[in-house]
Biopython code that builds the backbone (N, CA, C, O; Angstrom):
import numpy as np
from Bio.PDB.StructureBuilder import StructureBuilder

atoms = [
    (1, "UNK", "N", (122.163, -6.194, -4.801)),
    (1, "UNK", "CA", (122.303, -7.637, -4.872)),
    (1, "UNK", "C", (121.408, -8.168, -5.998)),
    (1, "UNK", "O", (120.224, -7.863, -6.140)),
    (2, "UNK", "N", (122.142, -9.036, -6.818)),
    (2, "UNK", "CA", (121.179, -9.581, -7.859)),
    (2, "UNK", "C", (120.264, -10.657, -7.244)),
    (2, "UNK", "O", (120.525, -11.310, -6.233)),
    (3, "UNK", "N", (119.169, -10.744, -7.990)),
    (3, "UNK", "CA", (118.496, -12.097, -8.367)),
    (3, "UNK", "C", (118.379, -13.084, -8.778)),
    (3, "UNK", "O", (117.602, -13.228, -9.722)),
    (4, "UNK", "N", (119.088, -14.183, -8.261)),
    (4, "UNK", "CA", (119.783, -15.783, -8.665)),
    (4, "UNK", "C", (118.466, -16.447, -9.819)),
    (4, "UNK", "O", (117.360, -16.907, -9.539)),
    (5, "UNK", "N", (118.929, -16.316, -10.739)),
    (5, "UNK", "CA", (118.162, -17.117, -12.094)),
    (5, "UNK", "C", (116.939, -17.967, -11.642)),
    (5, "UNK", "O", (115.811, -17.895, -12.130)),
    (6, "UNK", "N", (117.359, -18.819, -10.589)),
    (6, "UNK", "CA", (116.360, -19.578, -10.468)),
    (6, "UNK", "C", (115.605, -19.770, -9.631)),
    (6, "UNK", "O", (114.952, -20.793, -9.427)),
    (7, "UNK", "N", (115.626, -18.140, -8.668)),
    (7, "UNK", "CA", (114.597, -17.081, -8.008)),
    (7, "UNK", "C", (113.882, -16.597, -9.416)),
    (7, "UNK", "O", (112.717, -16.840, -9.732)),
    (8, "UNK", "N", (114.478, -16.142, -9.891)),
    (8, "UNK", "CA", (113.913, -15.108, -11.278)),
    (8, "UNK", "C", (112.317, -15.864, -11.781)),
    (8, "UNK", "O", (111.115, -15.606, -11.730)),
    (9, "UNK", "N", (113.332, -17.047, -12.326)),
    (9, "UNK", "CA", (112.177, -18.171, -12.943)),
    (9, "UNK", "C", (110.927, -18.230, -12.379)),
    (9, "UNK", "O", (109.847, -17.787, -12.769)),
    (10, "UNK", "N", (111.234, -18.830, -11.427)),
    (10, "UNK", "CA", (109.762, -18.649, -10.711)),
    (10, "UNK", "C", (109.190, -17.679, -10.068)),
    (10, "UNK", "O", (108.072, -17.647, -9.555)),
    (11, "UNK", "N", (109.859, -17.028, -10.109)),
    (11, "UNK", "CA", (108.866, -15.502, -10.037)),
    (11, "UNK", "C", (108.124, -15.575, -11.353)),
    (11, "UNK", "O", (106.896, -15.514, -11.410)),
    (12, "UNK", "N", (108.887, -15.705, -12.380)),
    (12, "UNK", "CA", (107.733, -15.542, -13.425)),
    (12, "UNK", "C", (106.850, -16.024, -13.701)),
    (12, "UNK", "O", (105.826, -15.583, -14.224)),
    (13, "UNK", "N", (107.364, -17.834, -13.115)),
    (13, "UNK", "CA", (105.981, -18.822, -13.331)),
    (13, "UNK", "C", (105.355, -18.560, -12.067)),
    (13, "UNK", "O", (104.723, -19.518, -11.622)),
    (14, "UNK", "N", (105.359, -17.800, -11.559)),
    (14, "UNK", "CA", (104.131, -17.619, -10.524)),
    (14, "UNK", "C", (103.225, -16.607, -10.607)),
    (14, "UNK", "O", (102.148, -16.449, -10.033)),
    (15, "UNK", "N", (104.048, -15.675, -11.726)),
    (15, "UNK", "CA", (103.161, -14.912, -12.430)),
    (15, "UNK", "C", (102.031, -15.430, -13.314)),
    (15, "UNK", "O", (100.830, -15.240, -13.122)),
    (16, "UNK", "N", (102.429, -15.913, -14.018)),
    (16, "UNK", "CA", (102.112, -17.087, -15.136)),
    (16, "UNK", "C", (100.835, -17.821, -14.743)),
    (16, "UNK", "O", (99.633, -17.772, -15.002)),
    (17, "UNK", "N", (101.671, -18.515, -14.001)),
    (17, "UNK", "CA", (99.970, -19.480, -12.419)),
    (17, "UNK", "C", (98.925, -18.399, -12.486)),
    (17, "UNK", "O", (97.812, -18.606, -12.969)),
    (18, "UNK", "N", (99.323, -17.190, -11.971)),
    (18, "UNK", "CA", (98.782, -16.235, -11.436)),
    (18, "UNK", "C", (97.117, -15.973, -12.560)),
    (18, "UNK", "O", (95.901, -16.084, -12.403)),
    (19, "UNK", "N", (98.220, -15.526, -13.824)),
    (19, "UNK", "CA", (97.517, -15.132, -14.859)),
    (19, "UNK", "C", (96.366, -15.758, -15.460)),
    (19, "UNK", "O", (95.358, -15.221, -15.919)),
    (20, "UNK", "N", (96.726, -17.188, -15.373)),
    (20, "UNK", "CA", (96.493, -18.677, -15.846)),
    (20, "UNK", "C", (94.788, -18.830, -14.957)),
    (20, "UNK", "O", (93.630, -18.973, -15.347)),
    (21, "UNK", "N", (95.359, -18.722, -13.821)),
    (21, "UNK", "CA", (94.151, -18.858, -13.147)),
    (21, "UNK", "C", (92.566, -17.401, -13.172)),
    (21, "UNK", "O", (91.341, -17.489, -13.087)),
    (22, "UNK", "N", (93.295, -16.544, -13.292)),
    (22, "UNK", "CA", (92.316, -15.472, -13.654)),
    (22, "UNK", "C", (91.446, -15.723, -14.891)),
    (22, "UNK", "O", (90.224, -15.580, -14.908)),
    (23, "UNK", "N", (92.615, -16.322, -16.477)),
    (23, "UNK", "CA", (91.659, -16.363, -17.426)),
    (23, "UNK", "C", (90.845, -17.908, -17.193)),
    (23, "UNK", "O", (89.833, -18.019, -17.884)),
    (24, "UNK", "N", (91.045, -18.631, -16.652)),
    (24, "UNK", "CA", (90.023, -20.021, -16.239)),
    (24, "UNK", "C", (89.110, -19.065, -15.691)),
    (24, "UNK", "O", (88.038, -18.912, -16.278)),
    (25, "UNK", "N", (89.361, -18.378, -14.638)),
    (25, "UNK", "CA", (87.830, -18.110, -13.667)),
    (25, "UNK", "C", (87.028, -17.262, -15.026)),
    (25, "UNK", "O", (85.840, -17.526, -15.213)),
    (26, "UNK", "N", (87.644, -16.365, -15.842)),
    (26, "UNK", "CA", (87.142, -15.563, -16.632)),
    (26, "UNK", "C", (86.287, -16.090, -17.729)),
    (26, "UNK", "O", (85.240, -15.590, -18.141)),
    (27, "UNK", "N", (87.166, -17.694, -18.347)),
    (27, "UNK", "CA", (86.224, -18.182, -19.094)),
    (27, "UNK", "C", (85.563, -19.198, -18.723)),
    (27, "UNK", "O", (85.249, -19.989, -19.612)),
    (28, "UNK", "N", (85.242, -19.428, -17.632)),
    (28, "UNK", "CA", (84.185, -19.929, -16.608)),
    (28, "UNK", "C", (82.776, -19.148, -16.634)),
    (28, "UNK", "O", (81.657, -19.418, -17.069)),
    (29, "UNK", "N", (83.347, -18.070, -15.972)),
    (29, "UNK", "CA", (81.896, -17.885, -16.164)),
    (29, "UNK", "C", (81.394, -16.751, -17.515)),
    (29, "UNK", "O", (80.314, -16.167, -17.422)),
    (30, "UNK", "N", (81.986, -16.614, -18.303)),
    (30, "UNK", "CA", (81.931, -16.572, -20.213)),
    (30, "UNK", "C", (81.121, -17.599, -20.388)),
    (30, "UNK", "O", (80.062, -17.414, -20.987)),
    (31, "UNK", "N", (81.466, -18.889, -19.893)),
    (31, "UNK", "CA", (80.599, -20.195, -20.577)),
    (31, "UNK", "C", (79.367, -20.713, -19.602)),
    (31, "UNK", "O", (78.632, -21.664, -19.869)),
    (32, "UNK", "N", (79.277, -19.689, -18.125)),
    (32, "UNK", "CA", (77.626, -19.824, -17.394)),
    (32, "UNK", "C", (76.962, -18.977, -18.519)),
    (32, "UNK", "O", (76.298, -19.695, -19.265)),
    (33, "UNK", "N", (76.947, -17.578, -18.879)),
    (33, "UNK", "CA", (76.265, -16.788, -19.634)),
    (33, "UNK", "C", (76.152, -16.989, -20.616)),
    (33, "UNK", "O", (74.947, -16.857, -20.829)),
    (34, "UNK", "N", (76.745, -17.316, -21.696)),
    (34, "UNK", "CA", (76.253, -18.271, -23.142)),
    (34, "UNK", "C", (75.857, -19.597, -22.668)),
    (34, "UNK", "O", (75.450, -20.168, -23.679)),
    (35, "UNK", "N", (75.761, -20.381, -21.684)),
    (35, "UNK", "CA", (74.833, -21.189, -21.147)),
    (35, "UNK", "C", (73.594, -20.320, -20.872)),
    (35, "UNK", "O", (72.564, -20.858, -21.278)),
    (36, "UNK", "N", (73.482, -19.554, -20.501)),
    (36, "UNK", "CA", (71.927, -18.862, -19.978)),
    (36, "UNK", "C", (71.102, -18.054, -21.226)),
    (36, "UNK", "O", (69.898, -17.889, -21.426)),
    (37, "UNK", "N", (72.300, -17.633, -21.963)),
    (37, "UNK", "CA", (71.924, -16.882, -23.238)),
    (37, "UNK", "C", (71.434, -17.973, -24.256)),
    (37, "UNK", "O", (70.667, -17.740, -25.190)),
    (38, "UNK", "N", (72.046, -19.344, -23.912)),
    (38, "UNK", "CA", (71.412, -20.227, -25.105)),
    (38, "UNK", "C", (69.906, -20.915, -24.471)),
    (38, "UNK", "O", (68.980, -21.152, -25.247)),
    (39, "UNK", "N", (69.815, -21.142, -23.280)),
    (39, "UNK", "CA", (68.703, -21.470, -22.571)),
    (39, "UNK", "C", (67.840, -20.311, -22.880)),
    (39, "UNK", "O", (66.867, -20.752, -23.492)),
    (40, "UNK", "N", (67.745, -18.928, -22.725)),
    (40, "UNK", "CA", (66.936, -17.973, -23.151)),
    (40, "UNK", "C", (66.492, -18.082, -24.952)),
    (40, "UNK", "O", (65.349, -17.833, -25.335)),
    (41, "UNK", "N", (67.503, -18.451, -25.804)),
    (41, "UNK", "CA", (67.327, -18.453, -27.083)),
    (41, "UNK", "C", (66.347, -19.465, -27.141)),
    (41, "UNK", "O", (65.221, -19.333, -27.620)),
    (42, "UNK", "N", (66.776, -20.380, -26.683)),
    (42, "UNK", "CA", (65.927, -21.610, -26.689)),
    (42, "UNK", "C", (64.363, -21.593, -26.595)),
    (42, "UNK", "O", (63.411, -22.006, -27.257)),
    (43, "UNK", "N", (64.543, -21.036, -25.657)),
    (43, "UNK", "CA", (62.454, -20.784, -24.883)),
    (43, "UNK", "C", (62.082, -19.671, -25.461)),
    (43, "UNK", "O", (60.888, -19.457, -25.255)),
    (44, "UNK", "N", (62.871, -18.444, -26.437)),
    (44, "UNK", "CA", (62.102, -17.598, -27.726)),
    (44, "UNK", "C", (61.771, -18.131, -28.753)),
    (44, "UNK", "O", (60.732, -17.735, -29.280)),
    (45, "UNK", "N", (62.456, -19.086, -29.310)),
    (45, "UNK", "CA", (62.750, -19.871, -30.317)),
    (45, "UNK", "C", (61.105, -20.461, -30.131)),
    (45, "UNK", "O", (60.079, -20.295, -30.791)),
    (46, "UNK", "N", (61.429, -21.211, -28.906)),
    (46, "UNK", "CA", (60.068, -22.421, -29.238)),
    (46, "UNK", "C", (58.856, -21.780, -29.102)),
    (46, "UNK", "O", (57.788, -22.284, -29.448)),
    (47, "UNK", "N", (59.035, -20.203, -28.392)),
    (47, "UNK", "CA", (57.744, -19.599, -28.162)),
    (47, "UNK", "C", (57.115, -18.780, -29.230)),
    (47, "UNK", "O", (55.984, -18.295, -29.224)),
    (48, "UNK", "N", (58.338, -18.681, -30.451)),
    (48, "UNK", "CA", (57.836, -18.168, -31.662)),
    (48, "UNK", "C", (57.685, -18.972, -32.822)),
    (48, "UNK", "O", (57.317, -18.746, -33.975)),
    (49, "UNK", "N", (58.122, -20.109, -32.115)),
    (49, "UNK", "CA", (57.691, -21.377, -33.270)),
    (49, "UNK", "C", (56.214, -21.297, -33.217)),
    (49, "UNK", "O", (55.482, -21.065, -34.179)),
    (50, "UNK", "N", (55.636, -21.638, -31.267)),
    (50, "UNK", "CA", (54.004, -21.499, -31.504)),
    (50, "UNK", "C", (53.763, -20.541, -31.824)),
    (50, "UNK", "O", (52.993, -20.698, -32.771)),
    (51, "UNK", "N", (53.989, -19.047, -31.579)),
    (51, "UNK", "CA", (53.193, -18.329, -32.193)),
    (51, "UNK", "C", (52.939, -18.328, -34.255)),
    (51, "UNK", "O", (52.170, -17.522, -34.779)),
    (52, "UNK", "N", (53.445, -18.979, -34.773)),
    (52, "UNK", "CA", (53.645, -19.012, -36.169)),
    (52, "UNK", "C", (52.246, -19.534, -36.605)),
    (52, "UNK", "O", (51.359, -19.173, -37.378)),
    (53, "UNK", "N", (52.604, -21.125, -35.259)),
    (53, "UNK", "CA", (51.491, -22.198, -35.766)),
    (53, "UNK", "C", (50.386, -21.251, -35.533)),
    (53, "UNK", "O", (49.661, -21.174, -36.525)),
    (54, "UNK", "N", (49.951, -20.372, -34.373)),
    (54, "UNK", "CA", (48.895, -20.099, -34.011)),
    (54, "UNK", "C", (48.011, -18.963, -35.200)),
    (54, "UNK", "O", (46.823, -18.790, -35.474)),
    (55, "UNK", "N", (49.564, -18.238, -35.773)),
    (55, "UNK", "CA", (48.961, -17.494, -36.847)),
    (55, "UNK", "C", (48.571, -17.913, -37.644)),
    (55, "UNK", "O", (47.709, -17.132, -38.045)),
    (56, "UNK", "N", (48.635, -19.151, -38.555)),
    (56, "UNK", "CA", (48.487, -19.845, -39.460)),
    (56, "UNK", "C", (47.092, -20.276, -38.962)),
    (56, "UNK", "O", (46.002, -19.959, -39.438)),
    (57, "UNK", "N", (47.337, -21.004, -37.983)),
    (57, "UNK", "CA", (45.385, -21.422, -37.382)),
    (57, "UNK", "C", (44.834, -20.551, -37.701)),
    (57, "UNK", "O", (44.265, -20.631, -38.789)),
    (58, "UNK", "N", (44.711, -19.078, -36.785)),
    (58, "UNK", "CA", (44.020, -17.865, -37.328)),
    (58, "UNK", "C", (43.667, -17.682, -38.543)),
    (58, "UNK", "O", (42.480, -17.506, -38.818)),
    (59, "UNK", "N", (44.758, -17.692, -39.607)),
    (59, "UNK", "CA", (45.116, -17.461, -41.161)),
    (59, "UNK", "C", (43.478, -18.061, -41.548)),
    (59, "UNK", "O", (42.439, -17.413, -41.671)),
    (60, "UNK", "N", (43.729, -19.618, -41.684)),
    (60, "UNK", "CA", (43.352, -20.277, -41.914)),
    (60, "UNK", "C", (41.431, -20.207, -41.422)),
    (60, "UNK", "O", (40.638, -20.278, -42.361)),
    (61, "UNK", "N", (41.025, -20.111, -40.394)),
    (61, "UNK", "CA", (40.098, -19.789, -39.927)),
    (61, "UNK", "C", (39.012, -18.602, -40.761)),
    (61, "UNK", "O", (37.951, -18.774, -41.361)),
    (62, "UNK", "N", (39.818, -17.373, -40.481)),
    (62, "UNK", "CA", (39.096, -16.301, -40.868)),
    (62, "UNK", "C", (39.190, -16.259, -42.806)),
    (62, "UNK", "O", (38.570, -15.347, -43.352)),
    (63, "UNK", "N", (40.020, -17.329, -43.752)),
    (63, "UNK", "CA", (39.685, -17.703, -45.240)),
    (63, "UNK", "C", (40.814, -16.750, -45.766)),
    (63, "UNK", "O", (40.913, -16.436, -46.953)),
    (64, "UNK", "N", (41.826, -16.231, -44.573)),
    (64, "UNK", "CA", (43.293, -15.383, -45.697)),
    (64, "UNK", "C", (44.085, -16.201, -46.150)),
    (64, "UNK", "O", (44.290, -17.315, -45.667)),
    (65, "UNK", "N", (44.826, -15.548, -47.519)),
    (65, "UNK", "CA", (45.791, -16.302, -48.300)),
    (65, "UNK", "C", (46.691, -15.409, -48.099)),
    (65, "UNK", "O", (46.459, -14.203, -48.023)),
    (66, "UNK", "N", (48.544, -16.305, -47.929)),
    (66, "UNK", "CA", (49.374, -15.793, -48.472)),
    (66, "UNK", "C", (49.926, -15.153, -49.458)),
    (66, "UNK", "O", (50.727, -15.953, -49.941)),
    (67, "UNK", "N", (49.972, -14.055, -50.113)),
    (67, "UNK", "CA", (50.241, -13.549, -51.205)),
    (67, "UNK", "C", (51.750, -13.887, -51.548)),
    (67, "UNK", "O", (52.250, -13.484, -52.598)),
]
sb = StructureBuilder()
sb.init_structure("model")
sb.init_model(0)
sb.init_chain("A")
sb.init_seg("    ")
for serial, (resi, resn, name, xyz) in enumerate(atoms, 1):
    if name == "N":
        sb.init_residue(resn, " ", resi, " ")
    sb.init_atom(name, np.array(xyz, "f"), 0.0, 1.0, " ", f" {name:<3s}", serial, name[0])
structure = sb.get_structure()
C-alpha cells in the first residue's frame, strides 16, 4: 500500500521540526561556552593588563631601560 502525498509531507516536515530543534539546542549551548570563554578572556586580559603596569612600576623603580 502506498503512502498518500500528504502523509509523505509531513513525515518529512516532522523530520525537519525534528532536525530544526536539535540544531537550536546545539547552538544554544555553542553560545553558553563562547559566553564563558569570553568571560574567561576577559578576567586574563585585565589580569595581564595589571601585570604589565606592575612590571613597568618594578622597571621603573630598580633604574631599567627599555632597549
Amino acid at each position: 500500500m502506498a503512502i498518500p502525498p500528504a502523509d509523505l509531507v509531513l513525515e518529512h516536515l516532522r523530520a525537519i521540526r525534528a532536525d530544526l530543534a536539535w540544531l537550536r539546542q546545539d547552538i544554544t549551548e555553542a553560545r553558553q561556552r563562547l559566553g564563558h570563554l569570553e568571560a574567561q578572556y576577559a578576567t586574563i586580559s585585565g589580569r595581564l593588563d595589571r601585570m604589565a603596569g606592575d612590571i613597568g612600576r618594578i622597571r621603573d623603580r630598580l633604574g631599567l631601560i627599555d632597549a
